[in-house]
Biopython code that builds the backbone (N, CA, C, O; Angstrom):
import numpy as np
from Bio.PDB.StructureBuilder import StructureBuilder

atoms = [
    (1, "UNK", "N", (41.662, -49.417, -8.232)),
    (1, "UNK", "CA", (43.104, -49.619, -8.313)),
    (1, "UNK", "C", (43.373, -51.124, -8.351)),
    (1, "UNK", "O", (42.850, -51.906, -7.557)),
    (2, "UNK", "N", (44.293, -51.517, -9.405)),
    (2, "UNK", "CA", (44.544, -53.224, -9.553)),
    (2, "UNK", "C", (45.696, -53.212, -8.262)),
    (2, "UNK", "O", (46.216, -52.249, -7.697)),
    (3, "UNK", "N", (45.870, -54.704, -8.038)),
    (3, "UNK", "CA", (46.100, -55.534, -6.684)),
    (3, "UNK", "C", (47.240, -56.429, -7.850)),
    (3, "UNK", "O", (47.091, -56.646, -9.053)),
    (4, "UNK", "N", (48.481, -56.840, -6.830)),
    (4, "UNK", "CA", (49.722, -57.407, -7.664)),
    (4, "UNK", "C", (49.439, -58.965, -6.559)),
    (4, "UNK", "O", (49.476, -59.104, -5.337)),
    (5, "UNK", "N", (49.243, -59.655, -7.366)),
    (5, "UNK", "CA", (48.725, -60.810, -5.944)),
    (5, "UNK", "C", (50.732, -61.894, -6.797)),
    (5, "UNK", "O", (51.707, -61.743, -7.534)),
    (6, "UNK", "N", (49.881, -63.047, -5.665)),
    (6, "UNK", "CA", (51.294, -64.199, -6.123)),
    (6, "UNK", "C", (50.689, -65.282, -5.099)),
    (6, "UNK", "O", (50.686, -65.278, -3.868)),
    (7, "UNK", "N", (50.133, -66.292, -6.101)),
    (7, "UNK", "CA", (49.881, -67.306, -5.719)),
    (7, "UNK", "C", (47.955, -67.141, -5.110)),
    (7, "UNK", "O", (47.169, -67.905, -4.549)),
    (8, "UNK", "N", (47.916, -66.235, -5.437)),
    (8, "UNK", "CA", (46.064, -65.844, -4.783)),
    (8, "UNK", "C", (46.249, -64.360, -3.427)),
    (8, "UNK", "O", (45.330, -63.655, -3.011)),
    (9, "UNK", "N", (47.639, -64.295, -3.056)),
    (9, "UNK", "CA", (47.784, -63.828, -1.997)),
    (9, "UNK", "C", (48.186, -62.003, -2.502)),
    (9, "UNK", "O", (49.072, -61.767, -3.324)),
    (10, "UNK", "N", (47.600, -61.218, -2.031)),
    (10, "UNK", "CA", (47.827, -59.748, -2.630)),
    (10, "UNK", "C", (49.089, -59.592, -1.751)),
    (10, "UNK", "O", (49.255, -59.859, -0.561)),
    (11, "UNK", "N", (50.173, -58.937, -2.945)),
    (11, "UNK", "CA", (51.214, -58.945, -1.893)),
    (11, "UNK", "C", (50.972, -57.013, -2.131)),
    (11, "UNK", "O", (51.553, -56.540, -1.154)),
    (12, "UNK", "N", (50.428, -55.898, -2.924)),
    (12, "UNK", "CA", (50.587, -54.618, -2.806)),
    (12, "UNK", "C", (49.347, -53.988, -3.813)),
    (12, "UNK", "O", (48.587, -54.492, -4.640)),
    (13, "UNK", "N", (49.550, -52.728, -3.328)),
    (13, "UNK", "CA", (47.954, -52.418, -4.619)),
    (13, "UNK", "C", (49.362, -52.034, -5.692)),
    (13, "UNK", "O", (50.565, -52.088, -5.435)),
    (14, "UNK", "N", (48.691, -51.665, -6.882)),
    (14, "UNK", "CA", (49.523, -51.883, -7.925)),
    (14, "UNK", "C", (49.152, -50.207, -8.918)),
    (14, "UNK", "O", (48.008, -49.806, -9.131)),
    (15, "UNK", "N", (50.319, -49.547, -9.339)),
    (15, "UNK", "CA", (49.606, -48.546, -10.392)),
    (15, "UNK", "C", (50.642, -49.163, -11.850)),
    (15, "UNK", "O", (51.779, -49.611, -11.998)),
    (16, "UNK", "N", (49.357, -48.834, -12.793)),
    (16, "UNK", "CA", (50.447, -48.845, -13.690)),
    (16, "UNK", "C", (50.603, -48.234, -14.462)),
    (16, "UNK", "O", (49.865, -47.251, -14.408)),
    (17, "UNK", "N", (51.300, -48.253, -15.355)),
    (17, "UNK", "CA", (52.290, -47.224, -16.161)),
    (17, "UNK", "C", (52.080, -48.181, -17.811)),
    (17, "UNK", "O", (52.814, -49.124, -18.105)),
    (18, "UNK", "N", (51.201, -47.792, -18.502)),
    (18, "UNK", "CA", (51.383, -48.975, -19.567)),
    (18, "UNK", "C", (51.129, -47.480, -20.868)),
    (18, "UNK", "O", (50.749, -47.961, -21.935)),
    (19, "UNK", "N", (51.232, -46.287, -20.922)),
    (19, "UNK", "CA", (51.071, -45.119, -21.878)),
    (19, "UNK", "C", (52.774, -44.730, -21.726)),
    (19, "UNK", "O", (53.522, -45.005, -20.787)),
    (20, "UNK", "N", (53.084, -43.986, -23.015)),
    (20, "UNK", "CA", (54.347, -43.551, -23.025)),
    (20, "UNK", "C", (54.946, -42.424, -21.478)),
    (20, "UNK", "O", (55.926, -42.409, -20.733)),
    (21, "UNK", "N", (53.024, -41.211, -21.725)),
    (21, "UNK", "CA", (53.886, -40.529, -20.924)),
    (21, "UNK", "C", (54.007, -40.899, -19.141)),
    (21, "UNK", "O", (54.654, -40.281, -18.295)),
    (22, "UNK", "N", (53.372, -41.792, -19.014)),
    (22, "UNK", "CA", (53.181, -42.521, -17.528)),
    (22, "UNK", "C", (54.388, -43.046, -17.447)),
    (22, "UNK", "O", (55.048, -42.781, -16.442)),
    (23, "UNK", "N", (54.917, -43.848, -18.409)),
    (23, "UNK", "CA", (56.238, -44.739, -18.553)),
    (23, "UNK", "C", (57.012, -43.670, -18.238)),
    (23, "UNK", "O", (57.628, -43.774, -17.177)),
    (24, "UNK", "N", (57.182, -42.464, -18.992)),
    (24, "UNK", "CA", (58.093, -41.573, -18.524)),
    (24, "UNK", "C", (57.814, -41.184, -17.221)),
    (24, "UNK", "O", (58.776, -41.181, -16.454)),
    (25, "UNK", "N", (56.864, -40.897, -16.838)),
    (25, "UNK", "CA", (57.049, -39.691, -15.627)),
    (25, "UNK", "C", (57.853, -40.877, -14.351)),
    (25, "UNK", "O", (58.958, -40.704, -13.838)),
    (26, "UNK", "N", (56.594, -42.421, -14.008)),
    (26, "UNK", "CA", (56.702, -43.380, -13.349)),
    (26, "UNK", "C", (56.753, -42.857, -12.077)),
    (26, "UNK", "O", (55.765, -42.415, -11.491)),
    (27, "UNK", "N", (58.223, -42.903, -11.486)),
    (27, "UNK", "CA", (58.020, -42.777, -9.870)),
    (27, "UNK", "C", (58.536, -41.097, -10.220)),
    (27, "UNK", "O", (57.803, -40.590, -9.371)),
    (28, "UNK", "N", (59.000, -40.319, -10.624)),
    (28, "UNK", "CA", (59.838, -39.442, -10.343)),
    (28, "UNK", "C", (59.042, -38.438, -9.812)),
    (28, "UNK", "O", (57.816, -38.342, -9.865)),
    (29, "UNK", "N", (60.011, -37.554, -9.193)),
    (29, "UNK", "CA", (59.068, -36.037, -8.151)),
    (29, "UNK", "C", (58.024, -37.129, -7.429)),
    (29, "UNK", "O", (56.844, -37.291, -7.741)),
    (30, "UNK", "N", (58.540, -37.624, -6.697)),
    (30, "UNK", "CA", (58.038, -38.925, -5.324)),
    (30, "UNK", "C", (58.858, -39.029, -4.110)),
    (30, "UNK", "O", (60.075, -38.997, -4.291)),
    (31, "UNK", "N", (58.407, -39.151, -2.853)),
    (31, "UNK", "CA", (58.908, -39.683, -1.969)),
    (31, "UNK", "C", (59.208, -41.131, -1.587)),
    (31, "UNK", "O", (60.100, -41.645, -0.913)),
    (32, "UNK", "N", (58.197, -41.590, -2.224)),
    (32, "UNK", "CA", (57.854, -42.756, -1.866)),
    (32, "UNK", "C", (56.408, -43.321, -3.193)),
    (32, "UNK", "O", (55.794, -42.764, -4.103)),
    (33, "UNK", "N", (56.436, -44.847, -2.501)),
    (33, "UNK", "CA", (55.455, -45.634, -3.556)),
    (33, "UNK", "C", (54.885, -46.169, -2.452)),
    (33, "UNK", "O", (55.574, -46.446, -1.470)),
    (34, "UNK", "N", (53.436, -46.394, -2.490)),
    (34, "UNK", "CA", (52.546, -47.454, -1.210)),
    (34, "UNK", "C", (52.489, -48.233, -2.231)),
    (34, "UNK", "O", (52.320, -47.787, -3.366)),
    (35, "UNK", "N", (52.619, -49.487, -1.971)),
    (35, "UNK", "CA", (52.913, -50.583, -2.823)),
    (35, "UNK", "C", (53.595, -50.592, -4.364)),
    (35, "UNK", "O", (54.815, -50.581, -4.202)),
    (36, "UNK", "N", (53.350, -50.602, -5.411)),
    (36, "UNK", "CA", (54.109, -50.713, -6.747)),
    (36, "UNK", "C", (54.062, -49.947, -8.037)),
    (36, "UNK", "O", (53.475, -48.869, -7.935)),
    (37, "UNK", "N", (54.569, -50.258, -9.312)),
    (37, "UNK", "CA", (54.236, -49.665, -10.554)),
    (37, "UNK", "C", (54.603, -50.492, -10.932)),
    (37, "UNK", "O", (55.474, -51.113, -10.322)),
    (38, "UNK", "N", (54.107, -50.919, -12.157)),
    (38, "UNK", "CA", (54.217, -51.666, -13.712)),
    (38, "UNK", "C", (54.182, -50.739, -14.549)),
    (38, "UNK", "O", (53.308, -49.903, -14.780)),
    (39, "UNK", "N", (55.755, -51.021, -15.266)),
    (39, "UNK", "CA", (55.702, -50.538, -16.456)),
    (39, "UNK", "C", (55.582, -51.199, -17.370)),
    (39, "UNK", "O", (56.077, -52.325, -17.322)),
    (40, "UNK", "N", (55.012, -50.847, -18.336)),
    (40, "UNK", "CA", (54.824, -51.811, -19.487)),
    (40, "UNK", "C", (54.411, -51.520, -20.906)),
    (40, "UNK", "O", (53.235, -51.303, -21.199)),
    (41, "UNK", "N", (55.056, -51.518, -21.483)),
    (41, "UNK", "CA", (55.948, -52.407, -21.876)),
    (41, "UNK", "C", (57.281, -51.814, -21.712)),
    (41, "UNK", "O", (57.462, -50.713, -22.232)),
    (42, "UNK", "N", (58.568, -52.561, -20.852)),
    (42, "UNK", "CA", (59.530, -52.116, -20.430)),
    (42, "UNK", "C", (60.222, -53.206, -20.175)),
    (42, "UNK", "O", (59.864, -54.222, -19.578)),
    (43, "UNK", "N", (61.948, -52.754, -21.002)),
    (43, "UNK", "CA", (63.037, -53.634, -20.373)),
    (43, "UNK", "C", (64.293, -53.286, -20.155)),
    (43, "UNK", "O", (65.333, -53.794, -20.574)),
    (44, "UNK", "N", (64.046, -52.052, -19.218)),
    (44, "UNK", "CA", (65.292, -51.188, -18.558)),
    (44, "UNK", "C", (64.629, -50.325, -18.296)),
    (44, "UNK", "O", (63.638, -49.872, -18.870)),
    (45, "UNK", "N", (65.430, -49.866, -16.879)),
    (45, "UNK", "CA", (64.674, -48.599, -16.326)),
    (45, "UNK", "C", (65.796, -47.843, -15.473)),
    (45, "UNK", "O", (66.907, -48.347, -15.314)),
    (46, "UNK", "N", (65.501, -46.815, -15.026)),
    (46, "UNK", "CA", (66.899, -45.886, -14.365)),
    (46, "UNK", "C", (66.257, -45.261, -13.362)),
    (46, "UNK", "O", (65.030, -45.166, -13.381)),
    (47, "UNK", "N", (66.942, -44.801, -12.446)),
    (47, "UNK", "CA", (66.563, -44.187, -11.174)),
    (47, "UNK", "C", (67.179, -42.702, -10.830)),
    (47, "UNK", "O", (67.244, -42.184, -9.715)),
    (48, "UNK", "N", (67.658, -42.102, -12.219)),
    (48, "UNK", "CA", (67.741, -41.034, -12.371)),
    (48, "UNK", "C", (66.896, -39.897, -11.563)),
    (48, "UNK", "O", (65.741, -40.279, -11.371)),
    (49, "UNK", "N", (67.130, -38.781, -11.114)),
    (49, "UNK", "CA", (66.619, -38.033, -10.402)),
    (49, "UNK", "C", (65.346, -38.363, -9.421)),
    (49, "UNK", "O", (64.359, -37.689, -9.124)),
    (50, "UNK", "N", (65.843, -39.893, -8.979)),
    (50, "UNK", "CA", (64.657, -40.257, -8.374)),
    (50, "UNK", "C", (65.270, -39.744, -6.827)),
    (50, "UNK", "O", (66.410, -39.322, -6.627)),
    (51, "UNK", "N", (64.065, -39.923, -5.699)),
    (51, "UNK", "CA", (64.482, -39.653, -4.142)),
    (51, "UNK", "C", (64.654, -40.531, -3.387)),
    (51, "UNK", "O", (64.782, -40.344, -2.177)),
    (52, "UNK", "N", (64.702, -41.905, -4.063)),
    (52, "UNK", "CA", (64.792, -43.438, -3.090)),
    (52, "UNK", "C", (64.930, -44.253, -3.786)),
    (52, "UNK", "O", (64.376, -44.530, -4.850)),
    (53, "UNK", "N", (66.039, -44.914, -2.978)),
    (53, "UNK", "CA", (66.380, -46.547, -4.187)),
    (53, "UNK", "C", (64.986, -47.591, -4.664)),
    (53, "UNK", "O", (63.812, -47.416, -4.337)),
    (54, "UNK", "N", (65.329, -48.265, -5.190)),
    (54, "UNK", "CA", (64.482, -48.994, -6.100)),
    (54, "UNK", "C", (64.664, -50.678, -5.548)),
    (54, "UNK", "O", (65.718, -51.167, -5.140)),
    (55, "UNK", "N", (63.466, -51.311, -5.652)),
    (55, "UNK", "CA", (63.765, -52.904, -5.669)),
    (55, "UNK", "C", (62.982, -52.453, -7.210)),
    (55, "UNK", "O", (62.217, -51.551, -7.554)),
    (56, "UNK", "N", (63.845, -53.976, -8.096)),
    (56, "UNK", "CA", (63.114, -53.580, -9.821)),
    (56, "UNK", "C", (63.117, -55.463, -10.040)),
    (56, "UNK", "O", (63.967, -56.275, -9.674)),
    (57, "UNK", "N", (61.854, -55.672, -10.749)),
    (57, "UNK", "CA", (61.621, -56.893, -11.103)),
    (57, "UNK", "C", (61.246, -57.303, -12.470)),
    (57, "UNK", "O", (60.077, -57.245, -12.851)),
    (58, "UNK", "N", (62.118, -57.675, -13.141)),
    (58, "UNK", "CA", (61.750, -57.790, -14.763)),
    (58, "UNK", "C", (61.220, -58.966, -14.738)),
    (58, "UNK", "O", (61.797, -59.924, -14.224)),
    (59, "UNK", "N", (59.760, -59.057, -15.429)),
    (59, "UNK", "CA", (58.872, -59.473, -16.350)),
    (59, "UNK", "C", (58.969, -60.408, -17.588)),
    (59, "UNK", "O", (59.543, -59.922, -18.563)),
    (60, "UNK", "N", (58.502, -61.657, -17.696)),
    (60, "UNK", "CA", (58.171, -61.790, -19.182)),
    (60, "UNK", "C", (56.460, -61.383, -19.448)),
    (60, "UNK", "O", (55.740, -60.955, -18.546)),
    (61, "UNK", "N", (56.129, -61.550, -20.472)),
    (61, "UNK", "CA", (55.098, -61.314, -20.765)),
    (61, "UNK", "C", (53.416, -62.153, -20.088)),
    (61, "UNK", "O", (52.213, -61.890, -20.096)),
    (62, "UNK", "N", (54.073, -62.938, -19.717)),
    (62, "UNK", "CA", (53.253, -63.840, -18.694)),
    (62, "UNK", "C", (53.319, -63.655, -17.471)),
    (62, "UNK", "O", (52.845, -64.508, -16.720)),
    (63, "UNK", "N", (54.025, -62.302, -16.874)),
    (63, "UNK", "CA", (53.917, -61.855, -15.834)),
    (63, "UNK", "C", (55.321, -62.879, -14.457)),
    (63, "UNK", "O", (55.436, -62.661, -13.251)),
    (64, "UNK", "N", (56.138, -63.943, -15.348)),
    (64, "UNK", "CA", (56.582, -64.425, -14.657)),
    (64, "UNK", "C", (58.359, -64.103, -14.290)),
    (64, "UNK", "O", (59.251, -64.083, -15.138)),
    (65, "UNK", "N", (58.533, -63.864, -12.750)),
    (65, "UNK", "CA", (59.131, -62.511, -12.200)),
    (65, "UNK", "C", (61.282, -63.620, -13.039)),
    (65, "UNK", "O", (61.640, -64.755, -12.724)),
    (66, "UNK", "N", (61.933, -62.788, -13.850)),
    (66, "UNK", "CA", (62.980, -63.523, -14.753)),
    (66, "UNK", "C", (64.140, -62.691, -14.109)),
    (66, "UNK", "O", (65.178, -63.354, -14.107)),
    (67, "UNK", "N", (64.268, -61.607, -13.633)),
    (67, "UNK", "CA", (65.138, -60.653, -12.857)),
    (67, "UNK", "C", (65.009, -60.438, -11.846)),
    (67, "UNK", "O", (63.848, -60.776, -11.616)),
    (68, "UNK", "N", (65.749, -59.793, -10.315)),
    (68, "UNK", "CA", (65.095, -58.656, -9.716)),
    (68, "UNK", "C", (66.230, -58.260, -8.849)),
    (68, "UNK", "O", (66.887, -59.147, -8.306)),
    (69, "UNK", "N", (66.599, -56.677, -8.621)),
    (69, "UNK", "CA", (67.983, -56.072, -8.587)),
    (69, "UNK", "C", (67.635, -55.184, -7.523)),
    (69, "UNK", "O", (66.438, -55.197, -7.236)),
    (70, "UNK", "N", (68.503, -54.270, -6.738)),
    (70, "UNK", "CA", (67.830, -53.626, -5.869)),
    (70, "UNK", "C", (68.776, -52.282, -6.603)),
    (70, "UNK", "O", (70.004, -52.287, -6.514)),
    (71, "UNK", "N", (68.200, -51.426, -7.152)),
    (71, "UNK", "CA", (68.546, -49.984, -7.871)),
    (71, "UNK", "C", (68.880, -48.784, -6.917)),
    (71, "UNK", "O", (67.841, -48.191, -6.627)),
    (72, "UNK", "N", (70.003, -48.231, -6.332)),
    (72, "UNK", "CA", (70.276, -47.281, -5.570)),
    (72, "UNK", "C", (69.628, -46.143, -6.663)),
    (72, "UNK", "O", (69.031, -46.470, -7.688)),
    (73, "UNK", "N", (69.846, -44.873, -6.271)),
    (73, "UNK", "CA", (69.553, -43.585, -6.940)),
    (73, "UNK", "C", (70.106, -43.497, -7.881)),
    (73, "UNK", "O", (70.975, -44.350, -8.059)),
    (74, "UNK", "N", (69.905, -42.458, -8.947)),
    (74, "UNK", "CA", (70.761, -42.259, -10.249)),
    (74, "UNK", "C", (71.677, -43.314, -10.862)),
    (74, "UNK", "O", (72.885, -43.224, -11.082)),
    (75, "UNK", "N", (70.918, -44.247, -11.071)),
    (75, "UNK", "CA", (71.658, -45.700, -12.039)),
    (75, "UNK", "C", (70.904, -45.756, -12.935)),
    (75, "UNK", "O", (69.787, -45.284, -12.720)),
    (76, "UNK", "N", (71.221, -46.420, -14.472)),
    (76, "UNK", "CA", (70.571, -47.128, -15.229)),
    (76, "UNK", "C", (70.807, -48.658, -15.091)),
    (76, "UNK", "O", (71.578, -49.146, -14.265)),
    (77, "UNK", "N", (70.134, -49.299, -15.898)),
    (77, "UNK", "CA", (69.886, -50.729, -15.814)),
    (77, "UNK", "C", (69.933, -51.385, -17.323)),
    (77, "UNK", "O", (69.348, -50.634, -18.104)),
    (78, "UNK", "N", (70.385, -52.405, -17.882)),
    (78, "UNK", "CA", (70.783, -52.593, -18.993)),
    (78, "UNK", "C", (69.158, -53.302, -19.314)),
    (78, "UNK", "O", (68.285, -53.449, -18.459)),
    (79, "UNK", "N", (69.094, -53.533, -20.220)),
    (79, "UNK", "CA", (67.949, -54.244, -21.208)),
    (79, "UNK", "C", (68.074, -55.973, -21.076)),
    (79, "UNK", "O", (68.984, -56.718, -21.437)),
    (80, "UNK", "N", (66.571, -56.314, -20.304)),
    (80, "UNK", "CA", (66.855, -57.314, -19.732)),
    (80, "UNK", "C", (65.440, -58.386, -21.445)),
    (80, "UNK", "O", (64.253, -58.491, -21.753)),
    (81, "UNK", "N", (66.883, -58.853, -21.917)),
    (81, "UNK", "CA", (65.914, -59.341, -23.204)),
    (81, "UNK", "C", (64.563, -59.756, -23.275)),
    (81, "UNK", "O", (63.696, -59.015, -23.738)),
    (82, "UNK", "N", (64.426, -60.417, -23.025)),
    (82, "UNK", "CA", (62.859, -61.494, -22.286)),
    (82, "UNK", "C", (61.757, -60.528, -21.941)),
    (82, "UNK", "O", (60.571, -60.550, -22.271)),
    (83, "UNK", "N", (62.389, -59.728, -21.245)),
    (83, "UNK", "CA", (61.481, -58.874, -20.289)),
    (83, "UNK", "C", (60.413, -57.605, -21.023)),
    (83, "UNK", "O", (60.722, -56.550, -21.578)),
    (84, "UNK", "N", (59.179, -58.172, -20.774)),
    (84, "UNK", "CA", (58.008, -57.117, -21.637)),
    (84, "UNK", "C", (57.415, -56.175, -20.096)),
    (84, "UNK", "O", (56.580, -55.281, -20.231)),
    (85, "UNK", "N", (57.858, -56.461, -19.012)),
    (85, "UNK", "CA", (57.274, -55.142, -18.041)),
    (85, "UNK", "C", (58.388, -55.247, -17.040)),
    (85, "UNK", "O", (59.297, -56.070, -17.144)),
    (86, "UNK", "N", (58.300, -54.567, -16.279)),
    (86, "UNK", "CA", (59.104, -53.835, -14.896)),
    (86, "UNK", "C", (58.737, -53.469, -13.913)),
    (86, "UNK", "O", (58.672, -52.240, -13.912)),
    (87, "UNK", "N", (58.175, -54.304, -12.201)),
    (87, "UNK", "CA", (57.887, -54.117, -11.775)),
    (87, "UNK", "C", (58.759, -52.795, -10.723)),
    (87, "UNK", "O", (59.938, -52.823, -11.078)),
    (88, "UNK", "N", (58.628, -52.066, -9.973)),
    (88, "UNK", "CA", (59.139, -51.244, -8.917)),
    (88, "UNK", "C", (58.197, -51.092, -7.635)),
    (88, "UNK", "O", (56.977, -50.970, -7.524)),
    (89, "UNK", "N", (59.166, -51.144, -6.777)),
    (89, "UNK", "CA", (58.196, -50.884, -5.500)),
    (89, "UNK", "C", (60.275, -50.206, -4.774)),
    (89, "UNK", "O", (61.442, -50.313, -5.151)),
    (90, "UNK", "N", (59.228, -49.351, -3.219)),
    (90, "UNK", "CA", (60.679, -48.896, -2.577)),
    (90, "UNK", "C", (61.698, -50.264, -2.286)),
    (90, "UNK", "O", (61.430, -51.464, -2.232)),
    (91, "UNK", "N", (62.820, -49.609, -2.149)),
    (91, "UNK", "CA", (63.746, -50.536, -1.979)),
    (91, "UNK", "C", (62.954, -51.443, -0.392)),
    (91, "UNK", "O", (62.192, -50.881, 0.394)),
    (92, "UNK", "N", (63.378, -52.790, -0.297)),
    (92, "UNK", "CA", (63.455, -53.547, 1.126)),
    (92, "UNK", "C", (61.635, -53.780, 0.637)),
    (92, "UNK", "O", (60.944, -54.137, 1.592)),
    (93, "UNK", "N", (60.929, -53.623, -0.608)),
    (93, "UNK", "CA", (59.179, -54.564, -0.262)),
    (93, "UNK", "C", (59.506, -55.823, -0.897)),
    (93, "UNK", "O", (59.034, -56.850, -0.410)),
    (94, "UNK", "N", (60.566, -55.908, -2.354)),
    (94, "UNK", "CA", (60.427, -57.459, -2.373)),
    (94, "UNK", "C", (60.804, -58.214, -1.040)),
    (94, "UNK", "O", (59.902, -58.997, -0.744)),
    (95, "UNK", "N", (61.970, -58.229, -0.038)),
    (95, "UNK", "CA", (62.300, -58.738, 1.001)),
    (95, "UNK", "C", (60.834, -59.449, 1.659)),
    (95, "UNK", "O", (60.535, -60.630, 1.831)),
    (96, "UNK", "N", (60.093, -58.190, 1.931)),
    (96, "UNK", "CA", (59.109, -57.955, 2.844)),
    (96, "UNK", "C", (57.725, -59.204, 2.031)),
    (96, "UNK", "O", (56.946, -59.891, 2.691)),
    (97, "UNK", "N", (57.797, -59.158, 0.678)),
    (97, "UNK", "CA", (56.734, -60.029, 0.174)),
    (97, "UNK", "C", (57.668, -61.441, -0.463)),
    (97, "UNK", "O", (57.090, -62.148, -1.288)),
    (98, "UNK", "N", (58.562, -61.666, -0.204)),
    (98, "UNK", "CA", (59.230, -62.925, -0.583)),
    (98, "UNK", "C", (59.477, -63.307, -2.093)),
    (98, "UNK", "O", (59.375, -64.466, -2.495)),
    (99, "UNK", "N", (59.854, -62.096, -3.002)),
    (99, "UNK", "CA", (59.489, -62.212, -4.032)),
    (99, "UNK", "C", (60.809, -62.285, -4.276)),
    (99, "UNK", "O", (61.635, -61.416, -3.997)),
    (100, "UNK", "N", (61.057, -63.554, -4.914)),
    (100, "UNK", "CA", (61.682, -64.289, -6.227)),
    (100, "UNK", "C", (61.647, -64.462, -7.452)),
    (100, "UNK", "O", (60.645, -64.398, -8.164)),
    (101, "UNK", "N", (62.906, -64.729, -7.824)),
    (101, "UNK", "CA", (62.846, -65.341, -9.321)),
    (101, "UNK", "C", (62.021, -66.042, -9.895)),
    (101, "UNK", "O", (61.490, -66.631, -8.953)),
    (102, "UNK", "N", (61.605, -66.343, -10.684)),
    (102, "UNK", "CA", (60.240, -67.578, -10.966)),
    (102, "UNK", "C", (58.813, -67.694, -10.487)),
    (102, "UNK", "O", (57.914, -68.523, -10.634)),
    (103, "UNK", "N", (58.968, -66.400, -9.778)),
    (103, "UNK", "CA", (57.680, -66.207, -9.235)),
    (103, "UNK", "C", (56.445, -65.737, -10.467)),
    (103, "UNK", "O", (56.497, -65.046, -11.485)),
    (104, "UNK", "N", (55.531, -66.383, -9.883)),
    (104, "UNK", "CA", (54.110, -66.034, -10.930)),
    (104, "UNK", "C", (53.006, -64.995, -10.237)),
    (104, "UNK", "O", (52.249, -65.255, -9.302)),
    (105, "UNK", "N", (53.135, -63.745, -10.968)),
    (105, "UNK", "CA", (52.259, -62.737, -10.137)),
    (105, "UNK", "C", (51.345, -62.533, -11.118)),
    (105, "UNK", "O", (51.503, -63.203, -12.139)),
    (106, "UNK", "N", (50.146, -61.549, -11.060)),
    (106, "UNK", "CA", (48.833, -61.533, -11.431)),
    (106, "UNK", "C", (48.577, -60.112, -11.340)),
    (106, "UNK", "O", (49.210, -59.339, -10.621)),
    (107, "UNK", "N", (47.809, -59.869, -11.953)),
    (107, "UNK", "CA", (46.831, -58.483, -11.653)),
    (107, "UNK", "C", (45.562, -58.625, -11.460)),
    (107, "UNK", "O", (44.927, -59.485, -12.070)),
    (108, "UNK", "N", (45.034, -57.844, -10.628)),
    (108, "UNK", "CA", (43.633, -58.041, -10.598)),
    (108, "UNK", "C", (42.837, -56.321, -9.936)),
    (108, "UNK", "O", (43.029, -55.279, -9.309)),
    (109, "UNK", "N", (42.238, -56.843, -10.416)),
    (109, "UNK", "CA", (41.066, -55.040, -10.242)),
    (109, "UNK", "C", (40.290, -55.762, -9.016)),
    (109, "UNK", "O", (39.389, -55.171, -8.422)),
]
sb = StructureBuilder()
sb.init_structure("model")
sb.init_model(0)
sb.init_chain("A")
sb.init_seg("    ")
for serial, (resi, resn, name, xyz) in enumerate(atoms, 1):
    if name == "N":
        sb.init_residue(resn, " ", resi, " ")
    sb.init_atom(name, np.array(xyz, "f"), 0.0, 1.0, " ", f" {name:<3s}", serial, name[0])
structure = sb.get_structure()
């Protein structure tokens, strides 16, 4: 399982979602996420029939963090131009990992 680090430091393990039907399914029929998902390639996402709000972090293609919104249940989200992925984790983990705007995150196996 890949690791979402920032700055060398793992802030969650990471799944991702980079096939159509993964993109679709993502978090839904879930309680919960232990650490994150990447979608990708993605620039809008909705929380439609999901069971828990969303923290959502749009992506450029260099992985560097250009958005990040906190998504209650059943919302969509408009198309964030720039943005080639979409991070998600439960609502209140960016808080918890200090994750900002301009931030530079990584993947790693």
């Amino acid at each position: 399982m890949p690791w979402l680090l920032r700055d060398g430091e793992v802030l969650a393990s990471l799944e991702l979602a980079d096939t159509r039907p993964a993109r679709r399914r993502g978090l839904l029929r879930r309680d919960g996420i232990e650490g994150a998902m990447l979608l990708r390639p993605a620039r809008s996402v909705h929380s439609l029939g999901m069971r828990f709000p969303l923290d959502v972090a749009w992506c450029d293609d260099d992985l560097v963090v250009l958005r990040v919104a906190r998504l209650p249940r059943h919302r969509l989200t408009r198309p964030v131009p720039r943005a080639h992925s979409v991070l998600e984790a439960e609502a209140g983990s960016f808080a918890r990992w200090n994750l900002t705007v301009g931030d530079q995150l990584e993947l790693q196996d």
